[in-house]
C-alpha positions as CSV (number, residue, x, y, z in Angstrom):
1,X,-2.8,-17.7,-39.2
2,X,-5.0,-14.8,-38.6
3,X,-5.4,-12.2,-41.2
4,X,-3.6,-9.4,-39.3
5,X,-0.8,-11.8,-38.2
6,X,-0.3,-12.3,-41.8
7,X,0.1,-8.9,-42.5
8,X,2.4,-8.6,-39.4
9,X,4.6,-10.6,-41.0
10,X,4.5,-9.5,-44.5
11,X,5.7,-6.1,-42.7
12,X,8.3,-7.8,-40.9
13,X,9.5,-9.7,-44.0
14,X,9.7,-6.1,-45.8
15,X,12.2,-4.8,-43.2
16,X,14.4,-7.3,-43.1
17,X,14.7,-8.1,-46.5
18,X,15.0,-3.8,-47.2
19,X,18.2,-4.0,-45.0
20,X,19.4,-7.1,-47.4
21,X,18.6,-6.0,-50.9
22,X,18.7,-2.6,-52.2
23,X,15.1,-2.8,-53.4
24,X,12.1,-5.4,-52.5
25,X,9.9,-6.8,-54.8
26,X,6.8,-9.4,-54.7
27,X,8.9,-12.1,-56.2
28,X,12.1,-11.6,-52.9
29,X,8.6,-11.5,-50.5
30,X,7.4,-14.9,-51.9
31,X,10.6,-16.7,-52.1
32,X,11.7,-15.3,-48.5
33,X,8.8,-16.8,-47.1
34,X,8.2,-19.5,-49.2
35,X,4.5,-18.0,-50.5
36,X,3.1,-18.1,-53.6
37,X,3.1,-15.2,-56.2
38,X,-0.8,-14.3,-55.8
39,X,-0.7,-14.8,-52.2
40,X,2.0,-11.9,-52.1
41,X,-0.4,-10.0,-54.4
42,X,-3.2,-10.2,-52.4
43,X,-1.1,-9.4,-49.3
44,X,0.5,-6.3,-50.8
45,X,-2.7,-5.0,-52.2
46,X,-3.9,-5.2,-48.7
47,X,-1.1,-3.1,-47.3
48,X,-1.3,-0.6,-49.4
49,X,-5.1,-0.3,-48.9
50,X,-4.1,0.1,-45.2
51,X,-1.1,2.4,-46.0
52,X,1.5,0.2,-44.7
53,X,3.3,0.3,-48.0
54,X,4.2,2.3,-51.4
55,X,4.6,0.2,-54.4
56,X,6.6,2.4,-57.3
57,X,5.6,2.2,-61.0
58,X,8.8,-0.7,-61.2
59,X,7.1,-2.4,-58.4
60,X,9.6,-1.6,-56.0
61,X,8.0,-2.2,-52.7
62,X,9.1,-0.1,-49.0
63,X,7.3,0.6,-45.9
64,X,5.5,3.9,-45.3
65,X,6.0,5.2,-41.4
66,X,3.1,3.7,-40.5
67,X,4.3,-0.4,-42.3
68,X,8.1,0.4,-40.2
69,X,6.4,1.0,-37.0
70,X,4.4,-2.4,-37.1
71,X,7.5,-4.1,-38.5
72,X,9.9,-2.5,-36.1
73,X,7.6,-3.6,-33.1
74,X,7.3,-7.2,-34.3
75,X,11.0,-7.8,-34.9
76,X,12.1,-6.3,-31.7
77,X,9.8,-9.0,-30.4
78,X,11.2,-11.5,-32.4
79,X,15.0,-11.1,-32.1
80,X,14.0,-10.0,-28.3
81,X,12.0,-13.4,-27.4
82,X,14.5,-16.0,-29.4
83,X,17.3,-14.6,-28.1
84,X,15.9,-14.9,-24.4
85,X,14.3,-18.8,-24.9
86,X,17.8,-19.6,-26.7
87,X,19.9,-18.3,-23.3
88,X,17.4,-20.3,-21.6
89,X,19.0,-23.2,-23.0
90,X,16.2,-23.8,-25.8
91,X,17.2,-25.1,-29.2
92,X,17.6,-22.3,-31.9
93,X,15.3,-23.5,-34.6
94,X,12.3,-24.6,-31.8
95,X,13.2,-20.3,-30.4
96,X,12.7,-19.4,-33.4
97,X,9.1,-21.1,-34.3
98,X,8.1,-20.0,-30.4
99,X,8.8,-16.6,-31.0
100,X,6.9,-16.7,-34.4
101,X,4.2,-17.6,-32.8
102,X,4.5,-15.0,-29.5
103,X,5.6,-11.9,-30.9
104,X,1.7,-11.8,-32.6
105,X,0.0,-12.9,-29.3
106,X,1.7,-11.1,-26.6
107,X,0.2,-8.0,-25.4
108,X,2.0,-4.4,-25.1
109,X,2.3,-4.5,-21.5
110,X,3.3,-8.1,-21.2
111,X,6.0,-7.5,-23.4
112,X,7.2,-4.8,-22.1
113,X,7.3,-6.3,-18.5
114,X,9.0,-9.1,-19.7
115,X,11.7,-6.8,-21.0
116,X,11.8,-5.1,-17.9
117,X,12.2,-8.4,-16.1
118,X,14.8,-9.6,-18.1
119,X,16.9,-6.3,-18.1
120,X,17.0,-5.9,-14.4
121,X,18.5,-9.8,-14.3
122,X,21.5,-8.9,-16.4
């Protein structure tokens, strides 16, 4: 995985697990994606570095603007590319891993063409 994939989904993780729980800490990152402890740490220092996150004094951990707008675009890819290889008939677990793999790789306008495309077919 490349470095800024990771962080991609380190961001994306962070979202969703701020709409689950009513704060986010290392330890929900870790478990959620099945990480170590010091892999999280290294991770999250990174972030903040890059000013994609806030860590409190508690070590409560949220996204500034600049962390929701990377994890916003990647999950719209996700949820957008599963959804459209599962009405395509593929299985839901195999959608899943593709569009883990895609949402990283696809270009802006790619994407967005593809939306386009599939929008004007419904």
């Amino acid at each position: 995985m490349h470095d800024n994939e990771s962080s991609e989904n380190y961001l994306e993780t962070i979202l969703i697990l701020s709409q689950r729980l009513p704060v986010v800490r290392s330890v929900d990152i870790a478990e959620e994606m099945n990480v170590t402890k010091p892999s999280v740490s290294v991770a999250m220092k990174k972030l903040r570095e890059n000013e994609c996150i806030l860590v409190s004094k508690a070590g409560f951990i949220t996204l500034t603007e600049k962390g929701r707008e990377i994890a916003s675009s990647i999950y719209e890819r996700h949820t957008f590319i599963s959804g459209w290889l599962i009405s395509l008939g593929v299985p839901e677990k195999t959608a899943i891993s593709d569009a883990c793999r895609m949402e990283h790789h696809i270009s802006n306008e790619s994407f967005e063409a593809m939306k386009r495309f599939i929008k004007s077919r419904s």
